[in-house]
C-alpha positions as semicolon CSV with decimal commas, in nm:
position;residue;x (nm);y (nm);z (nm)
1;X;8,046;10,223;14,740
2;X;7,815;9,982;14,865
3;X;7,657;9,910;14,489
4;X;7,953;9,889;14,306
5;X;8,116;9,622;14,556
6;X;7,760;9,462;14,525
7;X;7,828;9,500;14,164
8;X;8,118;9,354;14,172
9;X;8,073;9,088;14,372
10;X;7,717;8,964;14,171
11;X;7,902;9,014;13,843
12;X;8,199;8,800;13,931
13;X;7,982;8,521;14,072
14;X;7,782;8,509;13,760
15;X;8,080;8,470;13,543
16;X;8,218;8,204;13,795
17;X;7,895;8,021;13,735
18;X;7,902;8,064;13,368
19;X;8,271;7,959;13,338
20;X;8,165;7,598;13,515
21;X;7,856;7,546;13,321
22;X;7,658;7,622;13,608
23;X;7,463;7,942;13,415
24;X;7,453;8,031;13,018
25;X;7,764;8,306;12,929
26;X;7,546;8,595;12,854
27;X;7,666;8,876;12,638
28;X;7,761;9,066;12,970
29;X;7,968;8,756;13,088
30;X;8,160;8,792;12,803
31;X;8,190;9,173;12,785
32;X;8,313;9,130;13,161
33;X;8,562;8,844;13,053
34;X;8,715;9,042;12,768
35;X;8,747;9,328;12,965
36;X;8,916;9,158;13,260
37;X;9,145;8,975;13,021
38;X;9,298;9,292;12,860
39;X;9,330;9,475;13,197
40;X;9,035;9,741;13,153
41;X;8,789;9,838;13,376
42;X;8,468;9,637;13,288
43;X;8,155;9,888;13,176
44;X;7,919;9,738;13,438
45;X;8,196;9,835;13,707
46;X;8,240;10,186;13,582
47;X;7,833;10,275;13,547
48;X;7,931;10,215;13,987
49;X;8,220;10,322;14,010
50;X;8,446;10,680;14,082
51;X;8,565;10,791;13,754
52;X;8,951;10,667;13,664
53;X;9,132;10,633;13,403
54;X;9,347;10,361;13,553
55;X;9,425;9,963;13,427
56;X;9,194;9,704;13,633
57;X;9,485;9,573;13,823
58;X;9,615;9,937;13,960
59;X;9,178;10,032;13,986
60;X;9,133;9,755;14,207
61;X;9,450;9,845;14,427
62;X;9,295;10,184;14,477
63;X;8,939;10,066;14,548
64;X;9,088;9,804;14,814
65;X;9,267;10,106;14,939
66;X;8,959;10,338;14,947
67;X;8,763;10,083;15,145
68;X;9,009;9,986;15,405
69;X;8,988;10,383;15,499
70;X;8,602;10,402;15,543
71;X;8,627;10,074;15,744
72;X;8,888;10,213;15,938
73;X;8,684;10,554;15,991
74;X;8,373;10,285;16,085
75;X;8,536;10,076;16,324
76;X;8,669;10,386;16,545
77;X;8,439;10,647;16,484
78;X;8,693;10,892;16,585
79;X;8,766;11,165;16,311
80;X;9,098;11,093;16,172
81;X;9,419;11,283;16,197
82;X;9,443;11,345;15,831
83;X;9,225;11,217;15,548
84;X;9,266;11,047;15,187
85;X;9,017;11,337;15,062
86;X;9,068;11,238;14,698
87;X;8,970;10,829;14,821
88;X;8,630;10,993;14,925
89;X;8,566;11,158;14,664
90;X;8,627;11,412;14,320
91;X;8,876;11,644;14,513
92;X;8,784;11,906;14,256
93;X;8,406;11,911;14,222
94;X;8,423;11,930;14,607
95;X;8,671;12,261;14,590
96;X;8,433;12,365;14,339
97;X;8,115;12,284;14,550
98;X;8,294;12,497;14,852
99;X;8,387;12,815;14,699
């Protein structure tokens, strides 16, 4: 989790940068631009990321969602009462993993 929000947060900055003339738009700039623009999951974020099949906007809702738990989980240290299983990981490949 930690690389992708790295990931995202480096990726963002160098657009930001690009977009005021501060850097040169590389191709990945504008792959990341186009991407963002039409809703999709940029392909730098996904090489991170959980796999989804969800638009950017309802993506980045989840992953907001998915850290808010582990910082929750962090700050108390107390094992929860119930847990998002699926917003920690595959739900399947860990049934899979267990049988």
């Amino acid at each position: 989790m930690n690389t992708l929000t790295d990931t995202i947060r480096k990726s963002l900055e160098d657009l930001d940068a690009g977009l005021k003339g501060q850097l040169n738009i590389t191709e990945d700039m504008e792959a990341l631009s186009a991407k963002m623009f039409i809703n999709l999951q940029p392909d730098l974020w996904i090489k991170y990321a959980y796999f989804s099949l969800k638009d950017l906007l309802t993506w980045w809702d989840d992953l907001l969602m998915r850290i808010a738990q582990l910082e929750e989980y962090q700050d108390e240290m107390i094992p929860p009462k119930s847990l998002w299983v699926s917003g920690m990981f595959n739900p399947m490949s860990f049934l899979t993993a267990i049988k």
